[in-house]
N, C-alpha and C positions, 0 to 999 in steps of 0.2 A: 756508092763511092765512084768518082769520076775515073776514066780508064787513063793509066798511067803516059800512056803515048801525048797525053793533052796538054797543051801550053799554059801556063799561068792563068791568062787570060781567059782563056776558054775554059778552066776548072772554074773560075770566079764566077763566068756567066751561066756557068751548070749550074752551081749551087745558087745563084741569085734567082733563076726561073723554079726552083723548085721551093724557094721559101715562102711562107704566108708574107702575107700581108702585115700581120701584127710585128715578126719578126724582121722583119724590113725597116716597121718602125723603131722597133727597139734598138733595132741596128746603128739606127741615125739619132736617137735620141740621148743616148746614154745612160749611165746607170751613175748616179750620183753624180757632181762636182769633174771628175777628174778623172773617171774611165770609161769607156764604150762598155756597153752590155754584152756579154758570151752568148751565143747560141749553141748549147753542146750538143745538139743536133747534126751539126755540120761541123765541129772539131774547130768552131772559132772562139778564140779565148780575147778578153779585155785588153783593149789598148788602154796602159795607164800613161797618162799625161801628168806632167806637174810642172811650177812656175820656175827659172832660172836665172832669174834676176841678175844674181854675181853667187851665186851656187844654187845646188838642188834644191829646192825648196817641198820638203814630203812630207804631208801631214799623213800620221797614223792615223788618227779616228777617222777621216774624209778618205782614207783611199782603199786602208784596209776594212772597209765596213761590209759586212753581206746585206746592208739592207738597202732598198732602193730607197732615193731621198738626191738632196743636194737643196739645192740655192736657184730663185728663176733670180732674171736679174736686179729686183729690186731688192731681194733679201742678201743680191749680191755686192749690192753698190750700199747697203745699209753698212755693210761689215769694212767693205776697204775705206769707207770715208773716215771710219772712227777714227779715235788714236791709235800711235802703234802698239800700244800695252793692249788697247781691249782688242784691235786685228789679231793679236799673238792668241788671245784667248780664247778665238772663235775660231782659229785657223788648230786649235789644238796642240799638242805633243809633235814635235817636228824629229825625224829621225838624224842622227848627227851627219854633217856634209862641210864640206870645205867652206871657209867664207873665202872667195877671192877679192880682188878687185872692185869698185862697182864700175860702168860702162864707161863713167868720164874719167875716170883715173887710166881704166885699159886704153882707151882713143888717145891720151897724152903718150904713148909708148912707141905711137909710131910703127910698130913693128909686128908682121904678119908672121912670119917665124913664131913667133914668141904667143900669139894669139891662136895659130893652130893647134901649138901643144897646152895650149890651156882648154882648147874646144877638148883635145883627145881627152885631158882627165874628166871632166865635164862627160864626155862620153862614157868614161869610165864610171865614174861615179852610177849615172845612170842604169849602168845594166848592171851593177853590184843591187840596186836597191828595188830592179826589177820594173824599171822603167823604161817604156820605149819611146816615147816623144817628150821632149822638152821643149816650152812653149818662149820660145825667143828663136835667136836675140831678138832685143827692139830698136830698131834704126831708125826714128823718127827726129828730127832734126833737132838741137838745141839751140830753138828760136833767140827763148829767153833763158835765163837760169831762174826764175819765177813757175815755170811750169814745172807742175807737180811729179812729173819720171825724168827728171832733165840729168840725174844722175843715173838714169840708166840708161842713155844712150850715146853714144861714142863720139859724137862731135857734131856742128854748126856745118863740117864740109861735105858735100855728096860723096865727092871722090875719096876720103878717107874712112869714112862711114862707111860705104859700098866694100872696099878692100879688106877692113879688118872683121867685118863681119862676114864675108866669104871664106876667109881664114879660119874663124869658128868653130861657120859651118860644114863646112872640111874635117874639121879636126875631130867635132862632134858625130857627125856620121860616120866616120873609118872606124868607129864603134859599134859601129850597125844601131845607129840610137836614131832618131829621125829629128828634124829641126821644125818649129815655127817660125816662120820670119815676121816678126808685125813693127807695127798696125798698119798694113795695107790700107790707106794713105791718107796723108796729110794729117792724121792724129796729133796734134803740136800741143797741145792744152788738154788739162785735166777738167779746169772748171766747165760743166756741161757737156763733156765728152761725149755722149749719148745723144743727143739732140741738134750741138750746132753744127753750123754751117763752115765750112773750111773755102772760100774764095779766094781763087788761085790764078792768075793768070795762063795761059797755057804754055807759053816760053818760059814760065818761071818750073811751072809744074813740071814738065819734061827734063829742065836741065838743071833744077835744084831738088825739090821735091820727091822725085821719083827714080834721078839717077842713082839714087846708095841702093835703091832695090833692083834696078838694070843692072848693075853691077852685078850685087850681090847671087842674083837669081841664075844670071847668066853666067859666072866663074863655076857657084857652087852649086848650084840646081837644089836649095832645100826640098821636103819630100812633102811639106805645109807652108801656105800663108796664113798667117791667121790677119782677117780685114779686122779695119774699124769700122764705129758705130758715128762715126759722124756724116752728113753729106758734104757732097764734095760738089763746091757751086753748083747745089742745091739739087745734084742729080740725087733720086730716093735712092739707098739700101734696096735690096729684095733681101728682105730679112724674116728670120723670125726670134722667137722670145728668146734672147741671151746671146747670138749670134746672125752676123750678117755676110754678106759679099756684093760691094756694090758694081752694078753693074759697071759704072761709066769708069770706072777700076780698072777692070777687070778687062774687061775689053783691051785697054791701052797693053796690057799684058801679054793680053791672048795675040794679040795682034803685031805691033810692036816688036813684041819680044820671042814670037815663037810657040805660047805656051797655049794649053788648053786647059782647060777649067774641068777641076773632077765636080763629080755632079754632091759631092758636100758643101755645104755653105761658105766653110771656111777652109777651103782647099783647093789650089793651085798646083797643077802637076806639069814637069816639063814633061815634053815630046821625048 
């Protein structure tokens, strides 16, 4: 056991240099769909993750399962394209949770106030059902109202997008619950999300695009980004199967913004 006098930090790197290899991967790979694998070796228990659309969204069979498994991404993009009756049926028994709002209804409201203490239930909710990260919000822009999450993000304006989702994310953490912010960037379209090309100007990128995240990042400091799968004028991903973080992102981030990149795919940590 690490000596009690040791920093956070320095217990993390104790126990990091002393794990195998195997465990290192399992660390990073996960254990099903929706929680990190435990190493009770070293007293680390599962980060369970789930989606929060416009509430918790907790499948029992997928979270509560002991058996290793899950979905790579093509048995994952099989399931969300379907209808929503057979998505419900794949997604399982869902544990009861508030239905709030959905993003464009919340972004009509105008009101940060009002969006905090919906992040706190939201937080709430989460550690009631034993959940530590919630995969939102999504601040992706509403281009068109044709694209297929256009109701779950909060507006067409950077600057109101930026604001109400800081608010949240605020509200959601002071639950000790952790936030994803996505899709780290330009994810605007559903059709072919995984493959196309998102061509951005750079004055547009910086001061439409990517300001609801400079906002957002910089008020509330979420504790995750979670990236998209598309390129962004046509810089690659460094990706791997199910998850990415692209560099030319990420950088504007790191840089830019103050931040540094944890050494997860899909993680963004402030200073």
């Amino acid at each position: 056991m690490p000596e009690k006098s040791q920093s956070a930090d320095q217990t993390i790197a104790s126990i990091i240099d002393r794990m195998t290899n195997q465990e290192k991967v399992d660390l990073l790979s996960g254990f099903g769909m929706w929680k990190t694998a435990a190493v009770p070796a070293y007293g680390i228990k599962p980060i369970v993750m789930t989606d929060g659309t416009y509430g918790v969204r907790y499948s029992i069979p997928q979270i509560d399962s002991d058996e290793r498994g899950g979905m790579d991404l093509d048995a994952f993009l099989s399931v969300v394209n379907q209808r929503a009756s057979d998505v419900a049926i794949a997604w399982g028994e869902m544990k009861p949770a508030t239905c709030f709002p959905n993003g464009s209804a919340m972004g009509n409201s105008w009101d940060e106030d009002l969006m905090q203490r919906l992040g706190v239930l939201l937080g709430q909710e989460c550690r009631a059902m034993g959940v530590h990260l919630l995969l939102g919000p999504g601040i992706n822009l509403r281009r068109t109202p044709l694209a297929g999450r256009s109701y779950e993000y909060y507006s067409e304006d950077p600057l109101v997008t930026g604001k109400l989702s800081a608010a949240v994310i605020e509200g959601i953490q002071s639950q000790g619950v952790g936030t994803s912010l996505k899709h780290f960037a330009c994810n605007n379209s559903e059709v072919e999300r995984t493959t196309m090309d998102s061509v951005v100007e750079e004055r547009a990128l910086r001061e439409i695009y990517l300001k609801g995240f400079e906002i957002a990042i910089k008020q509330s400091k979420p504790w995750t980004i979670m990236s998209s799968y598309n390129r962004l004028n046509a810089c690659r991903h460094r990706r791997t199967r199910g998850s990415s973080m692209g560099s030319c992102a990420t950088n504007g981030a790191s840089t830019a913004w103050s931040y540094r990149t944890g050494t997860a795919s899909r993680t963004v940590r402030p200073r």
